[in-house]
N, C-alpha and C positions, 0 to 999 in steps of 0.2 A: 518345843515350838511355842508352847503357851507362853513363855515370857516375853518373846519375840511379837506376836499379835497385840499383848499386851500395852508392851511396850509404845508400840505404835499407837495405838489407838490413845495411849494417855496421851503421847505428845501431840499429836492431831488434835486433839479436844483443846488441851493449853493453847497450841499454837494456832489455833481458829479465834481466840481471843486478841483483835486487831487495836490497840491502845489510840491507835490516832483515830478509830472510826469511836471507838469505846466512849472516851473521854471528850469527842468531838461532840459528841450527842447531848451532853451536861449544857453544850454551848448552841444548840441548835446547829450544829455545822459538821458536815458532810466533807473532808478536803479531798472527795474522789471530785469534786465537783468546783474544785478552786486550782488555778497555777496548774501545774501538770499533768493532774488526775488521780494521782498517785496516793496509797495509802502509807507512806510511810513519814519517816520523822523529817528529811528532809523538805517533803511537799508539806507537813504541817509546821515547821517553821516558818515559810510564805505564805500558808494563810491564817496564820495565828499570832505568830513569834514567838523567842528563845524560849520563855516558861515551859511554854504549852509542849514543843517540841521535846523540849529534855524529859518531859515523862511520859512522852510518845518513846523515846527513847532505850529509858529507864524499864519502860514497860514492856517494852521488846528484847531486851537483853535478858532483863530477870525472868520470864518465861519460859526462853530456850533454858537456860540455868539450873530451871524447875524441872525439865524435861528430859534433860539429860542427869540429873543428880538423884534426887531424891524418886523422881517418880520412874526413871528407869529400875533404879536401883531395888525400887517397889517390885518392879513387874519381874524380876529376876527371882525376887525374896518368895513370890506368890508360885513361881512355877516347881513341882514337887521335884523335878529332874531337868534342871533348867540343859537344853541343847548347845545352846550359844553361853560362850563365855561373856562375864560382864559387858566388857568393852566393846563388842560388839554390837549389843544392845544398847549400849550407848550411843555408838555411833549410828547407829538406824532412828534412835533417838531424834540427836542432831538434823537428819537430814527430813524425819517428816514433822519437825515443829517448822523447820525454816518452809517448806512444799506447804505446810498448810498456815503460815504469813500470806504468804502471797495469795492463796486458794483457800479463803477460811470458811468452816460450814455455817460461823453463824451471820456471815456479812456478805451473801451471794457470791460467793469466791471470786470475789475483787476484791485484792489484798495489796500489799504492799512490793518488794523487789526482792525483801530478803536478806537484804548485806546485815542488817543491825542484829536479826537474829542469828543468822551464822556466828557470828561474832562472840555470842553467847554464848552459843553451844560450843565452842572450839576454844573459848576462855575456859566451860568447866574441864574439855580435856586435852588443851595442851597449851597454857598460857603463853609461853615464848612465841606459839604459832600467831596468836592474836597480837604482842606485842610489833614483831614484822609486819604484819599484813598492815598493821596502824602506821608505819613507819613510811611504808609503799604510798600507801592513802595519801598521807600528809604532803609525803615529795611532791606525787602525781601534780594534787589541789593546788601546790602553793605555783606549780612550774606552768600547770594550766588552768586553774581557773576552774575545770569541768568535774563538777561533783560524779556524775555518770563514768567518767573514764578513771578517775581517782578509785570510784566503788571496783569497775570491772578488773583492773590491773592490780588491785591488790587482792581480788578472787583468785586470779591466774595465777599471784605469785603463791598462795600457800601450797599446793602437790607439791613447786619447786623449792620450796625453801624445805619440806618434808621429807624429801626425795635426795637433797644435796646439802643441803645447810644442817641438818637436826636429827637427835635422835630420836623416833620414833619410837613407843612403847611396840607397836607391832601395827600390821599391813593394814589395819582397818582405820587408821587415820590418813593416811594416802588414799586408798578408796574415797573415804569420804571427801578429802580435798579435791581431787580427779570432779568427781561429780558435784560436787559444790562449784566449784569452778564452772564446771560449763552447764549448769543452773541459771548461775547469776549471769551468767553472757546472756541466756535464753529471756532472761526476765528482764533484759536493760535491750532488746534487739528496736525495740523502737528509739531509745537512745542511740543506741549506733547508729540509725541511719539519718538521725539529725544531726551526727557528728561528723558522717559523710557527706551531708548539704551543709550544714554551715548554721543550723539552726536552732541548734542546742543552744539552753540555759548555759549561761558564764556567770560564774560568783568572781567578777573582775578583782573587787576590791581583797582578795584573800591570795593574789596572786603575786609573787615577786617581781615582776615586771612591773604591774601599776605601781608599787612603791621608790623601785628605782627610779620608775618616770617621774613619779610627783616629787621626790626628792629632789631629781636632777631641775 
């Protein structure tokens, strides 16, 4: 069980390290407090732009990374009769760096949504799954516009692309997908319900439709 506690607690630490509050502070700027609220790469693209945002980005991915590879891998190596097989640890990994993005201890646990670290974690263990989910995103974005519904629907699809599309190494990356998945619902529920009025943020210009039209 000690590699297990371990584990956790490293990724928790890493993943309490917020890049868009981190590196927002070099700038005197807060983006819980610009555009949407929001700590992640997305809201600090609107109140920064692309630079800033790509190593809010950057910052987010390579952390879960950290968390799931090397400092799990630690917490396995430190326990004398480790219980849990690697993998497992990893995947518990995964899910409390992305739980402590959004809830970090050193930025009043007001964090970010989570997509970009999941992304991480799920790049170091099962790259195909992250290349899908990137592909769901992309359709979603380009067919509507809504950054929020692109993030949720390519949460929901990886259990199913895991479940029916892929070969899974074994059941703890379906668990983890399962509760990833209705994570990221949970962390976008005030998106939803601007999505159900009509008031949700649109990145029109990244849409297929504004192009057909302006072409036409």
């Amino acid at each position: 069980m000690l590699e297990l506690g371990l584990a956790l607690v490293f990724a928790y630490l890493i993943g309490s390290i917020n890049f868009s509050l981190a590196l927002g502070r070099l700038r005197n700027l807060d983006v819980r407090e610009v555009g949407s609220g929001n700590a992640g790469a997305t809201n600090a693209l609107r109140a920064a732009g692309l630079p800033f945002a790509a190593a809010v980005l950057v910052g987010d991915v390579g952390k879960a990374l950290l968390a799931v590879g090397p400092l799990a891998s630690l917490a396995h190596a430190l326990a004398p009769e480790p219980v849990f097989a690697l993998a497992w640890i990893q995947a518990a990994a995964a899910a409390a760096v992305t739980v402590a993005h959004c809830y970090p201890l050193f930025h009043d646990f007001r964090g970010g949504k989570g997509f970009a670290t999941l992304l991480g974690a799920c790049l170091m263990l099962h790259w195909p799954l992250v290349a899908a989910m990137l592909a769901v995103w992309a359709l979603t974005l380009a067919l509507t516009g809504y950054v929020a519904a692109a993030t949720m629907l390519s949460a929901v699809s990886a259990p199913l692309f895991l479940a029916f599309a892929m070969t899974a190494d074994g059941p703890e990356l379906l668990w983890l997908g399962s509760g990833a998945a209705a994570f990221i619902l949970w962390t976008h529920r005030s998106n939803i319900r601007q999505l159900l009025n009509g008031t949700e943020r649109r990145f029109d210009r990244v849409r297929v439709a504004h192009w057909l039209k302006k072409d036409g």
